[in-house]
C-alpha positions in Angstrom: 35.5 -215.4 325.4 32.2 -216.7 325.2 29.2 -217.3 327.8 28.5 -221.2 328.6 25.0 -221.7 328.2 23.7 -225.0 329.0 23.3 -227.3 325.8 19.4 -228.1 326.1 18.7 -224.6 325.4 21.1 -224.6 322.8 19.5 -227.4 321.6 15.8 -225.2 321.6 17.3 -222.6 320.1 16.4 -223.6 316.6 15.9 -220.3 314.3 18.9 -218.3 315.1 20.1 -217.2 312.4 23.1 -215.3 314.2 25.5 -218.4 314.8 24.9 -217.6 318.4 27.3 -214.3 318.3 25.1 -213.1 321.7 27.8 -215.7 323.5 30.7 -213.7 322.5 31.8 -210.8 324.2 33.2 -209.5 321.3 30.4 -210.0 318.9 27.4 -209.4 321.6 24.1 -207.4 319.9 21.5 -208.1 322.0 17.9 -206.5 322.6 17.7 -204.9 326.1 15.2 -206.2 328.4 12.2 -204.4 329.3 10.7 -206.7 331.5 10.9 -210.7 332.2 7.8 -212.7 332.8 9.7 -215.5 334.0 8.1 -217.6 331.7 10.8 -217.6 329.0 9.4 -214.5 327.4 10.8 -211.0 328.1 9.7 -207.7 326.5 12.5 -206.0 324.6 13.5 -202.9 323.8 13.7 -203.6 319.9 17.0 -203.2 317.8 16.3 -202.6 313.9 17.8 -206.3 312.5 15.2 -208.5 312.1 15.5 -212.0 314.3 13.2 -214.8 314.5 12.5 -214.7 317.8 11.3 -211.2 317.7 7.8 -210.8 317.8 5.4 -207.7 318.0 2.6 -207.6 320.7 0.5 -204.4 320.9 2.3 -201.1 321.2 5.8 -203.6 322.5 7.8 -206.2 321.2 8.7 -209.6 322.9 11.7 -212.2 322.8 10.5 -215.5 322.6 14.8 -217.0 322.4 15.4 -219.7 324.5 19.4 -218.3 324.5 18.6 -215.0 325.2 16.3 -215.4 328.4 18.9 -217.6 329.8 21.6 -215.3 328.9 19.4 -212.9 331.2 18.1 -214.9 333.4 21.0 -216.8 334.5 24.0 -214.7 333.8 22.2 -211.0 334.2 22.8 -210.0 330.1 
């Protein structure tokens, strides 16, 4: 089963190099969240695999994925 996420921020979501498997239920590896800004950037709690999205700020790491604030924003992921 996989998540709907609307197609404009599929559309954004131009580096992922994951074939979208945080949709899937099944195949679901995502970063937690930290903290949201609300400004489509959250910082993460960083996983070891190396994304494009992922980038290091100070002492803390921050999402900049158009999918994954959605999946977190809208549907609490």
């Amino acid at each position: 089963m996989k998540i709907s996420i609307d197609e404009k921020t599929l559309s954004e979501t131009t580096k992922c190099d994951k074939q979208f498997s945080c949709l899937s239920y099944e195949t679901r590896d995502v970063c937690p969240v930290i903290h949201a800004n609300g400004q489509n950037v959250l910082i993460i709690d960083s996983r070891p695999h190396p994304c494009p999205y992922k980038i290091a700020f100070g002492a803390s790491e921050i999402c900049l994925c158009p999918v994954r604030f959605e999946l977190f924003s809208l549907h609490d992921v």
